[in-house]
N, C-alpha and C positions, 0 to 999 in steps of 0.2 A: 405379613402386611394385612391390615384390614380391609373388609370387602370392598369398603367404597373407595377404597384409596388403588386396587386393586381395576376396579371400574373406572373409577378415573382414568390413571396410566395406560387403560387399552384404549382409553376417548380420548388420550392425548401422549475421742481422745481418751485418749483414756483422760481420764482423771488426776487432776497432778497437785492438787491443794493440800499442802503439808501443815499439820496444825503447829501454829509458830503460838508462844508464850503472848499474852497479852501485853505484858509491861516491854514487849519490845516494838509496839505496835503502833505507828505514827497513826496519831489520830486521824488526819484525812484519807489515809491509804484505809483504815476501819470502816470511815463512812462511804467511802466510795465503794468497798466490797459487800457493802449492808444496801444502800439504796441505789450503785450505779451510778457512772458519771452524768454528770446533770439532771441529778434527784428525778428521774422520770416518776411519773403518778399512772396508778392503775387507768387514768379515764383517760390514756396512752395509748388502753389492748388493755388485753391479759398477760403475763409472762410466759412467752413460748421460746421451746428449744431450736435453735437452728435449723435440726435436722427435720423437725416438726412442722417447720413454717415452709420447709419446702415441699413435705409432701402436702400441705394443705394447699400449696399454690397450684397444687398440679389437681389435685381433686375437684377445686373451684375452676379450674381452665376448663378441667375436661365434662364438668357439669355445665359449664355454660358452652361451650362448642363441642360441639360432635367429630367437627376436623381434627381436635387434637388426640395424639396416641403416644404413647410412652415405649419403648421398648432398651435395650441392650442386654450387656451380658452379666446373669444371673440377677437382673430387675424380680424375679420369681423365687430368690433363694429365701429361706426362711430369716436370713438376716435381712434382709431387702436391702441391699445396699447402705450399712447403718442406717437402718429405719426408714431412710427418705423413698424407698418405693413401698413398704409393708402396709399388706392389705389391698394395694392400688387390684391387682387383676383380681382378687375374690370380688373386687367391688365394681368392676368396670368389664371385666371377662380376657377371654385369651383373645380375641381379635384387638383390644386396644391395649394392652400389656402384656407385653410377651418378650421372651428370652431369645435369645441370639448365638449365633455359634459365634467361635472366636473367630471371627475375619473383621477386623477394624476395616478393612479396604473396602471389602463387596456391604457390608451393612449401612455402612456410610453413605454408597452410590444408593441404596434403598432408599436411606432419608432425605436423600439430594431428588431421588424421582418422586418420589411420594410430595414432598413439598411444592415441585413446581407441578404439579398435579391438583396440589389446593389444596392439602394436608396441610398438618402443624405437627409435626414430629418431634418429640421430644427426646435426644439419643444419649442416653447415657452411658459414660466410659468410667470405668471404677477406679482410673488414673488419668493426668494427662499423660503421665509417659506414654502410654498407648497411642496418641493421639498422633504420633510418629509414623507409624502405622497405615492413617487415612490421608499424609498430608497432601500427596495428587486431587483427591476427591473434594478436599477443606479448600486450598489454594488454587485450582488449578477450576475446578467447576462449582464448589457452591460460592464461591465470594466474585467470579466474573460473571456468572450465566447474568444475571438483569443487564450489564454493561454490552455482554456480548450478542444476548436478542434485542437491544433496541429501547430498554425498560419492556419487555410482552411480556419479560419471564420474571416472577419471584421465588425466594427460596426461601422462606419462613422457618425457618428448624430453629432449633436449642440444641447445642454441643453442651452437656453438662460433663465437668471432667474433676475431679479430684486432685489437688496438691499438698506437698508439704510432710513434716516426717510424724513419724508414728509408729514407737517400740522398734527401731532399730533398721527401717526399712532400707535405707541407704541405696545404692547407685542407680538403680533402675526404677525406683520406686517413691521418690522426695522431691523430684523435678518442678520446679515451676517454672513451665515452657510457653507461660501467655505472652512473652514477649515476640515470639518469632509470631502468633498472629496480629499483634497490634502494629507490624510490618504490612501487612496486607489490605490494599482498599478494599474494600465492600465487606469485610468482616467485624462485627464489634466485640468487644470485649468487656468483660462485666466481674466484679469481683467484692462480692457483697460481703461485708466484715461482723455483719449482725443478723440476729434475727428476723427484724422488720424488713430490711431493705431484703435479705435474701429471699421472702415472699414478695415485695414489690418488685426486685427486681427480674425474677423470676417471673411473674404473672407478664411484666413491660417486655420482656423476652421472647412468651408465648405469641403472644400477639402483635411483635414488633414482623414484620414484611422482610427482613433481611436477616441471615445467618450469623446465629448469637453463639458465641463462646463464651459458656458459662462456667467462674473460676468458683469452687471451693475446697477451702481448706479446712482438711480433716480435723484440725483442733478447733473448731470452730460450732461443729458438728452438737454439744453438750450446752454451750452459749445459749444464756438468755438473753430476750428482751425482749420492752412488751410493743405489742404486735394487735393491730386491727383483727377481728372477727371475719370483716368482710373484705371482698375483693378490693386490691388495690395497686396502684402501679407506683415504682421509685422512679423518674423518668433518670436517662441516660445523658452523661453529659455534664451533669449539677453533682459538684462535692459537696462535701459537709462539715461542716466547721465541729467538730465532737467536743473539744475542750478550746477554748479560750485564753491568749497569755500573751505578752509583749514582748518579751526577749529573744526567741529562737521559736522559728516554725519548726517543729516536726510532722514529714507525710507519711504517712503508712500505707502500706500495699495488702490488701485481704488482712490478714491475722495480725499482720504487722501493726495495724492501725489497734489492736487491744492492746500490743506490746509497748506502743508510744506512749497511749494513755496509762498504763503500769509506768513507765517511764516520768510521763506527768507529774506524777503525785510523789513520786521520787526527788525527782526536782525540784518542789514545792518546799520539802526539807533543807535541803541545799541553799533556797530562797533565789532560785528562777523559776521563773512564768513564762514556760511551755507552751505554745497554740497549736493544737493536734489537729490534721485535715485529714478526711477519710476521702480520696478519688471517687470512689463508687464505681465508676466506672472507666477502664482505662482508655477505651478507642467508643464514646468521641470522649476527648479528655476535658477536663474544664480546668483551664489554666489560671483565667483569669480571677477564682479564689484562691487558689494558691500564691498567685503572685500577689495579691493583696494583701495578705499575711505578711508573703516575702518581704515586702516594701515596707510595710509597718516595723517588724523586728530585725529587717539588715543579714537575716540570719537563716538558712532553710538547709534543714538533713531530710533527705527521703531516705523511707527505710525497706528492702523489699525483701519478695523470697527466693529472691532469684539470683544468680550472677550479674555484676555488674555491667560487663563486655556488653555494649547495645543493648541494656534490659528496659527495663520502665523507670528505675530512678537516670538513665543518663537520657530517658527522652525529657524525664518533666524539668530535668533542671535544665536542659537545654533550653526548651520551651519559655521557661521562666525567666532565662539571662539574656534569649535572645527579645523578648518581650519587652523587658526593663530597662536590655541597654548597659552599658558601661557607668554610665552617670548612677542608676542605683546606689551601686556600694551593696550590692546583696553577696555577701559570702556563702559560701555550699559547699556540702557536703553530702555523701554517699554511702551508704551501708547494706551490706546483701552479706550473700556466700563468696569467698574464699576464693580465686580462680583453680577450683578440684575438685572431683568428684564427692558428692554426698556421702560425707560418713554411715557406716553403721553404730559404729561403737560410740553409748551413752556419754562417755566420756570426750568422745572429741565430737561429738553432736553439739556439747555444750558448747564445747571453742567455734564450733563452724558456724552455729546461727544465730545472730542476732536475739538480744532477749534484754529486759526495762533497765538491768543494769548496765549493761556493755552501751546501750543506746543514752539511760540517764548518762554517760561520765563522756561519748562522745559529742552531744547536748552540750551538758556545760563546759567543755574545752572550748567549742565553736560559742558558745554565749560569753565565755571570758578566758581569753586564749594566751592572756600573762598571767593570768593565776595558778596557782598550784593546780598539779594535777590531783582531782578530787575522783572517789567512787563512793556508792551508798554505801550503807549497812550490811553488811551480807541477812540479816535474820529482816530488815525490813525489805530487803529487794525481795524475798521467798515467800512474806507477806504478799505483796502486791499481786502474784499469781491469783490472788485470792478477785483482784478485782476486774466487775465486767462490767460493759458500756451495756446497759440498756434503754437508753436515750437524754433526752427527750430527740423527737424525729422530727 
């Protein structure tokens, strides 16, 4: 722990872009893989990598507050956590980055005391499956302590944790477990699907006053998009309308929201008009763009990375039918994981999650539900891997 925190406490993806033929290449799915859905412009940012915008977020924290500290397990290894700690302690030192033994339980209670100390502890877990591990310390004391002193006590930390699969990691290791914290009051939840937002949202995180669960998904990680220079915050709460379309809402959850927009441009071919909403963030949720959509097209799939059973697509469309009422007419639908454990094998990886084609042909069933049942191209849905959301923000 670092000294002052120390003093205080005693005073109180791999890459997956296959080169497909040109002549099988719908021209939109082209342009969108060339400039990014909603043509963003250089005077946007610059084009930065996911991983890149996060440790920039942390570099600007920790240059502008001295409270903030970074630590977990192997934040020090020469891979730095895919890049998003690399370089952080040569440039900060071992009192505010530093490494951690494997105890998810007692490191945890560290960043729980150091925070209500006056810290801003930034904890990094290299899964959330881990996060299993601390959930006494996450549930039981850092998301009550402000309720249970009175509002005397805060707890400012950053849960940053890892989801989703990558070369075969299957049962233990592909979990996306943010729904058991978007159960719990005083905790938020945050799950930034781009580069921009995972620097704003990160920086809104650092210096939010209450215990943030920070989701990212490993395939996410190589993602551009361009991205401010200077400090900035995504505020919590506010979704994002990413693509535009009148026939069927699709939401997406973290990674999920690149796979709708692949999705999108799918549909496009088909001749529906898709409207893709990125959450941003899951607890506090912003319903009320969601449901605006909803009511416009009649029609809303959320798509997540999780199991269905109580996850985040059965809270939003709850949210959205109990909001809208009967009278609507909004039809819904649901798509995650499989009630089974996450595959290892590439092969049933494909079947178990969610990807623009399985999403494009469940889309247009729910957009036109007496029509044949339709699917893309197989060579332009492999296309579309190619494309990324780099705004406009």
């Amino acid at each position: 722990m670092p000294a002052k925190a120390k003093a205080k406490v005693k005073a109180a993806p791999k890459k997956k872009m296959a080169a497909v033929a040109k002549k099988a290449a719908p021209k939109k799915i082209v342009a969108a893989a060339k400039s990014g859905a909603g043509a963003a412009k250089a005077a946007d940012g610059r084009l930065l990598r996911y991983v890149d915008a996060l440790k920039e977020a942390v570099i600007q924290e920790m240059e502008r507050d001295p409270d903030v500290f970074l630590f977990g397990l192997d934040v020090d290894d020469p891979k730095g956590i895919q890049g998003s700690t690399l370089g952080l302690q040569q440039r900060f030192g071992r009192e505010r980055v530093f490494n951690t033994p494997l105890s998810e339980d007692a490191m945890t209670g560290m960043a729980i005391g150091a925070a209500m100390a006056g810290m801003r502890p930034i904890h990094v877990h290299i899964r959330m499956d881990f996060l299993m591990l601390c959930m006494n310390q996450l549930i039981n004391m850092a998301a009550k302590a402000h309720y249970m002193y009175g509002g005397q006590v805060r707890v400012p930390m950053v849960v940053r944790s890892m989801i989703g699969k990558s070369w075969g990691q299957g049962a233990q290791h592909s979990q996306g477990l943010y729904s058991m914290f978007m159960h719990v009051p005083g905790l938020k939840v945050v799950a930034p699907s781009n580069a921009h937002d995972a620097k704003g949202c990160l920086i809104a995180a650092i210096r939010d006053d209450n215990p943030t669960i920070f989701v990212e998904h490993r395939l996410l990680y190589p993602t551009e998009a361009y991205t401010p220079n200077e400090a900035f915050t995504v505020p919590f709460g506010k979704a994002r309308v990413a693509a535009k379309g009148s026939d069927v809402t699709l939401v997406g959850v973290s990674n999920m929201v690149v796979e709708c927009l692949r999705a999108h441009e799918l549909l496009l071919e088909a001749g529906i008009s898709s409207e893709v909403i990125d959450p941003i963030s899951l607890v506090p949720l912003d319903v009320e763009t969601i449901l605006k959509s909803a009511r416009k097209t009649k029609k809303l799939l959320v798509v997540d990375n999780s199991w269905l059973t109580c996850g985040a697509s059965a809270e939003i469309v709850a949210r959205v039918l109990e909001t809208a009422g009967p009278e609507a007419g909004i039809r819904v639908q649901r798509m995650g994981f499989a009630p089974t454990t996450c595959p290892t094998s590439p092969n049933l990886e494909a079947l178990f999650y969610p990807n623009p084609a399985t999403i494009a042909q469940a889309a247009y069933a729910l957009a036109k539900p007496k029509a044949k049942p339709w699917k893309p191209d197989a060579k332009k849905a492999e296309l579309a891997y190619q494309m990324q959301f780099r705004g406009p923000f």
